[in-house]
Phi, psi and omega in degrees: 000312175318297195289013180254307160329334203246327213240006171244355169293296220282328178294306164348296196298318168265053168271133159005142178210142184241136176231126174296184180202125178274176155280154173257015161190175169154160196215157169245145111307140160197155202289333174301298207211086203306143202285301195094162162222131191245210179262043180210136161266157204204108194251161174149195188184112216216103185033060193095323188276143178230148130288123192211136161253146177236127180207126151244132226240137139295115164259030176316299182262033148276157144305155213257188183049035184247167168275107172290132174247357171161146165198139183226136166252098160266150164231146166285180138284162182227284161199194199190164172275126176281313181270009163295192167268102165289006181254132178243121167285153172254153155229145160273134192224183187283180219233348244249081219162130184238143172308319188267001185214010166277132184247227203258322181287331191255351201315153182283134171309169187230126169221261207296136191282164182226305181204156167241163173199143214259101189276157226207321198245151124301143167083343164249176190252108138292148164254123158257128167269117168251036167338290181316298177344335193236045195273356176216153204288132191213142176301312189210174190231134187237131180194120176276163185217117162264163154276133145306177210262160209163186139235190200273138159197178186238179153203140182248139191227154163270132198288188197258016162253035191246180174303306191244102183281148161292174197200146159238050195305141189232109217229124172194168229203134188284175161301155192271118172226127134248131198316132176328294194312325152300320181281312183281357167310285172306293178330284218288314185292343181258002163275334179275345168275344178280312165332320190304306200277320147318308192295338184257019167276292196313296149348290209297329160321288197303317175315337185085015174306337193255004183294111219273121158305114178269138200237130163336086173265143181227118155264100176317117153263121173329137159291159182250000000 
């Protein structure tokens, strides 16, 4: 029991840790006009005019060898076309992008889709799961935010020079490594508890606790 007790600290010890991440760039595009950047992102799509929004994280300061275990990009709402099409996909798209000189023309490619979410509220915190994005060790995370296939609306979210920075939480757990030392730790102790429990069979043995009681047979002959 002890050493099962030492070897559920050392799990304890690795337990799961999440570190937020603000962005180091983002942009809205669009095929009409270049948008510029202020404090707002602008994902849609409106009589011709498109939108794409880009964010991007420095994933520096994770640690390296670790298990990813979830990472979500939240953004606020700001505002939307109330009778349009509100659902914005996250895609992972390349990192291969500068703030100040990505247009509609040079904008990065987009290839995995990651998550959709139906934005619904002013003023709130959406979620995207981009778990996937990250199945491999990456410098920086790039995620694109489109309108779904459809009909036409916008939705505007706040940039990361705004008050309500986008956020990427990133949530992860080191490798399960336990220390030799610990491990011979547990080991010595749990030898020394089964010796503990042999020497008290052995004690009670001697006392004769395990000794079987002999019972007396008499054979009667029936009177006659």
């Amino acid at each position: 029991m002890l050493t099962v007790l030492i070897l559920s600290l050392v799990s304890s010890i690795n337990a799961a840790e999440t570190i937020p991440l603000e962005p180091i760039a983002d942009a809205t595009v669009c095929n009409f006009a270049e948008s510029g950047n202020n404090t707002e992102l602008k994902v849609g799509r409106l009589s011709g005019v498109a939108w794409v929004t880009y964010i991007m994280f420095d994933l520096s300061n994770i640690p390296t060898d670790v298990i990813i275990e979830s990472v979500k990009l939240k953004l606020k709402s700001k505002t939307f076309f109330l009778e349009g099409n509100k659902y914005v996909r996250a895609i992972n798209s390349s990192t291969e992008w500068i703030e100040d000189e990505i247009t509609w023309d040079n904008k990065p490619e987009r290839d995995r889709w990651l998550d959709t979410e139906w934005v619904e509220l002013m003023n709130e915190w959406y979620v995207w799961d981009c778990t996937w994005a990250l199945t491999s060790k990456r410098e920086k995370l790039s995620i694109a935010l489109e309108l779904s296939s459809g009909m036409d609306g916008y939705v505007m979210f706040y940039s990361r020079e705004s008050e309500y920075k986008p956020q990427l939480e990133v949530k992860y757990s080191p490798p399960s490594k336990i220390d030799p030392t610990i491990t011979a730790i547990a080991t010595v102790v749990g030898i020394i508890g089964l010796i503990g429990v042999l020497y008290l069979v052995y004690y009670l043995w001697k006392r004769g606790f395990f000794r079987l009681q002999k019972v007396k047979r008499t054979t009667e002959t029936p009177s006659v």
